[in-house]
Phi, psi and omega in degrees: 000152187279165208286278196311289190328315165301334189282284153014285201291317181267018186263299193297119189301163197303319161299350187250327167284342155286359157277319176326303165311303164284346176243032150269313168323323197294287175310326185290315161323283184314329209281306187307288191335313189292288206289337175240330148305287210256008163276307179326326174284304170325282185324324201278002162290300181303320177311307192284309179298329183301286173325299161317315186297341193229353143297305169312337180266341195255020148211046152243063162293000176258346167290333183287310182310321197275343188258347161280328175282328177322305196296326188299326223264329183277348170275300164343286184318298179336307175294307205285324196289333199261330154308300171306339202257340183271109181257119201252002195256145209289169216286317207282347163311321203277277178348289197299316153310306205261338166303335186267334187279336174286308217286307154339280193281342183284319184305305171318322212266319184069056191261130180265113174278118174241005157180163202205124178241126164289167180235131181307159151294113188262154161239123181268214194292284199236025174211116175292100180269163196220089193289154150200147158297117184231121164255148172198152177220140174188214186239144201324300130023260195287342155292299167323301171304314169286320162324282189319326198290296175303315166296351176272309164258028178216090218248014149255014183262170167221172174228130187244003180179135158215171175221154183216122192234133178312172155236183157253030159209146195275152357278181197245031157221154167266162173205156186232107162250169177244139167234141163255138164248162198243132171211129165332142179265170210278118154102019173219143191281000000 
């Protein structure tokens, strides 16, 4: 040890230097807990609830059983919707059909459709899109919603552009939307 530390060190009375120690000791004790204890202590907990967690669950076979008939019923549905979405009928069938499921949902909505202009037929990579125009007029609410409505349930439609303008009559705002509906091109799944 260098010569001044010792010297120090044997100058400083005996009670203060047994503090010195113990609270080097103290810090040191701590400093290993933070750095070498307790993230491992921490994991070996988490590790342990976890394990509960997934005993418990794996002896609740009829909850397991009842969240496999949900998952069942819900892909079904799923299927059955991707079934409506495979459209097998010539373009301007399908336009009509699907122009009637917006009116439908404008209905629902309480969205007034007050005229729908087909758009030529475009074709992009592996899909014919088949733009129309719909004027509607109802409240910021029930535009949204019927928006909303069509893309969640009709998932060959896309809505690629709208304007929403006031009126002076109720109701009081019009929106001019575009809708494209999109169908697989002949020989692409």
């Amino acid at each position: 040890m260098n010569s001044q530390l010792t010297s120090f060190l044997a100058r400083l009375p005996a009670r203060r230097l047994n503090l010195v120690l113990m609270g080097a000791l103290l810090i040191a004790c701590a400093l290993t807990w933070l750095l070498a204890v307790r993230a491992p202590l921490a994991s070996l907990r988490t590790m342990r609830a976890e394990r509960t967690r997934l005993e418990t669950a794996a002896a609740d076979t009829a909850g397991l059983r009842l969240q496999n008939e949900r998952l069942a019923a819900e892909v079904a549905a799923l299927s059955r919707d991707r079934g409506k979405a495979d459209w097998q009928g010539s373009a301007d069938q399908m336009l009509v059909h699907l122009i009637s499921e917006v009116d439908r949902a404008g209905s629902r909505h309480g969205v007034q459709i007050r005229g729908t202009i087909p758009g030529p037929t475009r074709k992009t990579v592996i899909f014919d899109e088949i733009p129309f125009d719909i004027e509607a007029r109802g409240s910021y609410q029930s535009l949204v919603d019927w928006m909303e409505d069509i893309e969640r349930s009709l998932p060959t439609l896309s809505i690629s552009r709208f304007e929403i303008h006031p009126t002076d009559t109720p109701p009081r705002l019009a929106m001019k939307i575009r809708i494209a509906a999109y169908r697989p091109l002949e020989g692409h799944p």
